[in-house]
C-alpha positions in Angstrom: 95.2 123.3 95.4 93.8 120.2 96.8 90.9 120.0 98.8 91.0 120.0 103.0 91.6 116.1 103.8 88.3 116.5 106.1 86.0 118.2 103.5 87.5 115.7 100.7 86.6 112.4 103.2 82.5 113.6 102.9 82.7 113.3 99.2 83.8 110.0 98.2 85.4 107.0 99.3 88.7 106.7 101.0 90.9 103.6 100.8 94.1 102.6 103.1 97.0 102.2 101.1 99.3 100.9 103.2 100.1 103.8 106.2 98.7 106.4 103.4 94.9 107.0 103.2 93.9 108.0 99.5 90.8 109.5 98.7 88.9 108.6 95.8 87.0 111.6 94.7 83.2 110.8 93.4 83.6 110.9 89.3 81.8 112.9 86.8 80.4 111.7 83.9 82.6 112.3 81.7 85.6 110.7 84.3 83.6 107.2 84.2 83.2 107.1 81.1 86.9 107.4 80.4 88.1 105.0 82.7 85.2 102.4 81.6 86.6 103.4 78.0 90.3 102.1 79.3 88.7 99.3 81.4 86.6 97.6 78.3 89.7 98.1 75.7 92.2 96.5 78.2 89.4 94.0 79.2 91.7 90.9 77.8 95.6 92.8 78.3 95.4 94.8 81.5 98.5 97.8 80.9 100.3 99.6 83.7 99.6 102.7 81.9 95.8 101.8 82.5 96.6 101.5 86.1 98.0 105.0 86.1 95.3 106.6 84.2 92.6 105.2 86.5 94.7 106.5 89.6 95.2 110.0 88.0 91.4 110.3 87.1 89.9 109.1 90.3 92.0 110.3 92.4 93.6 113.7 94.0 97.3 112.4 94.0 99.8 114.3 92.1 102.2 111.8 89.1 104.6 112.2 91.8 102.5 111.0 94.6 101.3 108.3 92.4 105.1 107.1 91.4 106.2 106.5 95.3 103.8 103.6 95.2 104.5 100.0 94.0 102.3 97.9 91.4 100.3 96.4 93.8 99.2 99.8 95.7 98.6 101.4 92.4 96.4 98.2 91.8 94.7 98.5 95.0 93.7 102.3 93.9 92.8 101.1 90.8 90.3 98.6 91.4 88.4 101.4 94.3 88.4 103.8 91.3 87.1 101.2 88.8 84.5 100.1 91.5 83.0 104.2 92.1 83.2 104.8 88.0 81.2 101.2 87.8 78.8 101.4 90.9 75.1 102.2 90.4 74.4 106.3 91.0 71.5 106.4 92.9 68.7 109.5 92.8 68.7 111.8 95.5 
């Protein structure tokens, strides 16, 4: 069961994809280093199937929720997951 919208907004980032907000959820290890896996092996061939697999892991939406949005949306959610799995973790 997916985490209340409000609670979800204070622990990452959330991006407006066209009239939906999507959250993208702050990423374990183990999460950035499979989506930087996927992001240096498609470095030269970018694959749809990358796109997805960025959304799924960084992200709370469902296959189904992901498939109601077009190439450039799934794009969009993408590149802010590929931005939290690449940006500098700072020490608290």
């Amino acid at each position: 069961m997916p985490e209340p919208q409000n609670k979800i907004a204070k622990l990452g980032k959330t991006i407006k994809v066209g009239k939906i907000d999507v959250h993208i959820k702050p990423l374990t290890l183990t999460e950035r280093a499979q989506i930087l896996d996927v992001v240096f092996a498609d470095a030269e061939n970018v694959k749809f199937s990358s796109l997805v697999k960025y959304c799924q892991i960084g992200t709370v939406l469902s296959d189904d929720e992901l498939n109601e949005f077009g190439i450039d949306e799934l794009t969009r959610i993408a590149t802010a997951v590929t931005e939290q799995a690449t940006k500098k973790k700072l020490k608290k």
